[in-house]
C-alpha positions in Angstrom: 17.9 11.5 6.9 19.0 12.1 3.6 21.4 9.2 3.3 18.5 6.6 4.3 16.1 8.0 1.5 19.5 7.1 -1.0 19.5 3.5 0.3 16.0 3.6 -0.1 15.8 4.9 -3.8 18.7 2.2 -4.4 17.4 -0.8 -3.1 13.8 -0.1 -3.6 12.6 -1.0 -0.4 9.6 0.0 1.8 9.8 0.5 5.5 7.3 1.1 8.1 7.4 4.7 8.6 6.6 5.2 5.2 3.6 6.6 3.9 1.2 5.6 1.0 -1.9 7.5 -0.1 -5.1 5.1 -0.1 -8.1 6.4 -2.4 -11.7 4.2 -2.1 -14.4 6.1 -4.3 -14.6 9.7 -2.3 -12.9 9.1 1.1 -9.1 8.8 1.1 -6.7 8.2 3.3 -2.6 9.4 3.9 -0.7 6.8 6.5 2.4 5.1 7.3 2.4 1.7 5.9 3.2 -0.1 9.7 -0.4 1.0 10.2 -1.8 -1.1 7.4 -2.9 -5.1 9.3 -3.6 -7.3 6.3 -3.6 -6.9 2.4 -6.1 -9.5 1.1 -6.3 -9.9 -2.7 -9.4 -11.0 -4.3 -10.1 -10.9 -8.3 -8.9 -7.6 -8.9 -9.4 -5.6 -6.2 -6.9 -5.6 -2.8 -8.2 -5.0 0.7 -6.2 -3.2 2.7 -6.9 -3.1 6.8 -5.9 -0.4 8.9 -7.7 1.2 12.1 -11.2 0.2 11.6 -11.1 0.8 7.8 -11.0 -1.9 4.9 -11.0 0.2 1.4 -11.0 -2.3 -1.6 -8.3 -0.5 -3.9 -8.1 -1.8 -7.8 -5.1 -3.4 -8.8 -3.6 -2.9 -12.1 -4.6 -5.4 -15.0 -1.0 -6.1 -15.5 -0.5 -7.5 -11.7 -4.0 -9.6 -12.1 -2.0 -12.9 -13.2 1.0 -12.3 -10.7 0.7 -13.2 -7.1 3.0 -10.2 -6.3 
């Protein structure tokens, strides 16, 4: 366990079991990120799909003129 959070810190990388905290207005939400169906970007907000939930999450002004 520990060695795979090392190669994870090293390469940066994101894998489906883990999690990421998802905040829209009051409700939030804590899952793994395999749950999450479709990110869809518009203007500078991201939707993000998961269960029968689609939060619209801000994205930072700095990403707004990078596709990534």
């Amino acid at each position: 366990m520990e060695q795979k959070q090392e190669v994870r810190r090293e390469t940066k990388q994101v894998f489906p079991d883990d999690q990421v905290f998802l905040k829209d207005g009051k409700p939030c939400w804590f899952l793994p990120l395999a749950n999450i169906t479709l990110l869809e970007v518009a203007g500078g907000f991201t939707k993000v799909y998961f269960d029968e939930f689609s939060p619209s999450i801000p994205r930072a002004p700095q990403l707004l003129g990078s596709s990534t």
